[in-house]
C-alpha positions as CSV (number, residue, x, y, z in Angstrom):
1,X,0.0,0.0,0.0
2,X,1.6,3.2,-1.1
3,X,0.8,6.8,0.5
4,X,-0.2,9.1,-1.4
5,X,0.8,12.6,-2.7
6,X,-1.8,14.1,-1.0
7,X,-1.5,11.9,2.4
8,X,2.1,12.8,2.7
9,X,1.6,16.7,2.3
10,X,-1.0,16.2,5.5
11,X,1.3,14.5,7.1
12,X,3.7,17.3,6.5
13,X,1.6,20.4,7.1
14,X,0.9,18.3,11.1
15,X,4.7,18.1,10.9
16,X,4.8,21.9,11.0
17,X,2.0,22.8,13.1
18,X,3.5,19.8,15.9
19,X,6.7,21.6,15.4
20,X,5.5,24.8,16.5
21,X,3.6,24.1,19.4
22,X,6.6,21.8,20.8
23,X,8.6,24.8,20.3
24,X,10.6,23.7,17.5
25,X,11.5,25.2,14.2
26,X,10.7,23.4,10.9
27,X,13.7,23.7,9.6
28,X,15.0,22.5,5.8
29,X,16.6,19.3,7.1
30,X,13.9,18.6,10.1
31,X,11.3,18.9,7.2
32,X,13.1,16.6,4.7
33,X,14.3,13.8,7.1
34,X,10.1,13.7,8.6
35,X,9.2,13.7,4.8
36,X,11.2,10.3,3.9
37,X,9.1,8.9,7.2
38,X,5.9,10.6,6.0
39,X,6.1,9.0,2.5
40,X,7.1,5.3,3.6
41,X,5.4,2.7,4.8
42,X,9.2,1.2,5.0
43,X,10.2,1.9,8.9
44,X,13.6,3.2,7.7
45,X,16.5,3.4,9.4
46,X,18.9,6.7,10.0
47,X,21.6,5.8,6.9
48,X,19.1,4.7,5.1
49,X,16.7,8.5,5.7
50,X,20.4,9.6,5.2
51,X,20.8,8.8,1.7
52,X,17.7,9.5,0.5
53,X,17.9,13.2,1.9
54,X,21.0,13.9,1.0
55,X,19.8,13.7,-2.7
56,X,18.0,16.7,-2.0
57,X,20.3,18.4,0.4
58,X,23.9,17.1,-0.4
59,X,25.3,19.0,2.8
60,X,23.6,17.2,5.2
61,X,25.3,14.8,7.6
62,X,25.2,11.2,9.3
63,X,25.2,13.3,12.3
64,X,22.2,15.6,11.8
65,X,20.2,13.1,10.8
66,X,20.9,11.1,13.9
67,X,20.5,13.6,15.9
68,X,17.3,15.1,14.2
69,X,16.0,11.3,14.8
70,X,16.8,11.6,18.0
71,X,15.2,14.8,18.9
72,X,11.7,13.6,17.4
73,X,11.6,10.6,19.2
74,X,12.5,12.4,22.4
75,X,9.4,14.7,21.6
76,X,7.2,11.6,20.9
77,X,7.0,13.1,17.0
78,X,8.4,9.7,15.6
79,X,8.7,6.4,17.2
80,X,11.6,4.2,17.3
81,X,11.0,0.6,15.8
82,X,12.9,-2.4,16.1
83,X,14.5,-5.0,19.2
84,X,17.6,-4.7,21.4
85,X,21.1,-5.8,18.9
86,X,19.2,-4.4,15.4
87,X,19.2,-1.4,13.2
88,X,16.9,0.8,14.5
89,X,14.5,2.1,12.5
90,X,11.7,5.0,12.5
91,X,8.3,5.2,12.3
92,X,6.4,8.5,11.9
93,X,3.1,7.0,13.2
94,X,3.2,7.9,16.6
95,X,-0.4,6.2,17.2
96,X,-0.2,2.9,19.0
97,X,-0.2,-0.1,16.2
98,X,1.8,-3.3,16.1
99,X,4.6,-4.4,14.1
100,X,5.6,-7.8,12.2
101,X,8.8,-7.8,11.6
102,X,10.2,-10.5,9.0
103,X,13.4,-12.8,10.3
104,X,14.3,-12.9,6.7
105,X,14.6,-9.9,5.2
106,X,14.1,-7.6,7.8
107,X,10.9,-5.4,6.6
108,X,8.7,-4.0,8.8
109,X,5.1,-3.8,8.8
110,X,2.3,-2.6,10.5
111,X,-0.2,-4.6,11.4
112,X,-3.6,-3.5,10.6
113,X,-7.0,-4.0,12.6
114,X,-5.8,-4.9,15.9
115,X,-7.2,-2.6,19.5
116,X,-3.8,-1.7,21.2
117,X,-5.9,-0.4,24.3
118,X,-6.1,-2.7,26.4
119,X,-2.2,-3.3,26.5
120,X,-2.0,-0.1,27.8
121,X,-4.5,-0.6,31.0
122,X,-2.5,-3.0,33.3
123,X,-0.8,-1.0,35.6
124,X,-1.5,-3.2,38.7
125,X,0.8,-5.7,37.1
126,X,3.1,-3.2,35.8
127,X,3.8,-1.5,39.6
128,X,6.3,-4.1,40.8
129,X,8.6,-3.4,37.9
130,X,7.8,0.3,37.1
131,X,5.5,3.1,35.4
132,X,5.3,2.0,31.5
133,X,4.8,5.1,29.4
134,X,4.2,3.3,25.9
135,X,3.4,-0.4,24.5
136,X,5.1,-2.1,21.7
137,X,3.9,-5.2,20.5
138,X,5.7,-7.0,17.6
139,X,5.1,-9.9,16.1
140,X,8.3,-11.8,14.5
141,X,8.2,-14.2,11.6
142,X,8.7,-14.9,7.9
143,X,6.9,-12.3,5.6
144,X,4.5,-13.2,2.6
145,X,6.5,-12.2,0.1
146,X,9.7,-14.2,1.6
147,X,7.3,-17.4,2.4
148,X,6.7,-16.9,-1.6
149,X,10.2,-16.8,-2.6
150,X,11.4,-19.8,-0.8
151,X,8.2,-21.7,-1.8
152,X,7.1,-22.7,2.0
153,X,3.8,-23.9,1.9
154,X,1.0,-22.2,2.9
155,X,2.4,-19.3,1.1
């Protein structure tokens, strides 16, 4: 499922407006690195946002973008995706949703359809071990198309 045009200039016109009332400015490069988010379904990670903005703005470094990455996660703008030991990658949908992630490859996916609310209401059993402030819940596995291309059954 692709996003399109006119999805991904929403998404970018929120971009601004969450900018400004977090007290940030919307710079060139903060713009461009939320856009490669904004107009993926991919879950990227930093090198990869990297070298697809530095197309547009050659001058831009490894560094900015990790640390413009950082900054949006700490102000809950983007999400990090992704276990302990791999790549991390981003996620510009900051509503809770679930993830597969494929063994294989490696692609990411949202998982469509599924209440993530109730995850979030168990704090009696949560108190022993500490205050959660989000929920991630990813499910891990072999993806469709990698099921097809190694001709498992029940592909």
């Amino acid at each position: 499922m692709a996003i399109s045009g006119e999805d991904i200039e929403r998404r970018m016109s929120s971009f601004a407006a969450l900018c400004r009332r977090q007290g940030l400015k919307a710079t060139h490069q903060r713009m461009e690195i939320h856009r490669e988010l904004a107009a993926t379904l991919e879950h990227p990670d930093a090198e990869t946002i990297y070298r697809r903005v530095r197309r547009r703005i050659p001058a831009i470094s490894l560094d900015t973008v990790y640390r413009t990455l950082r900054l949006l996660e700490e102000k809950r703008m983007i999400t990090r995706v992704g276990g302990v030991g791999e790549r991390t990658r981003f996620d510009s949908n900051t509503e809770r949703h679930p993830h597969f992630v494929c063994t294989e490859c490696g692609t990411v996916s949202d998982v469509e359809g599924i209440e993530m609310g109730a995850l979030a209401d168990f704090p009696d059993a949560l108190s022993s071990v500490g205050e959660a402030d989000s929920v991630y819940l990813e499910w891990r596995g072999v993806c469709v198309r990698c099921r097809q291309d190694s001709g498992v059954a029940g592909a």
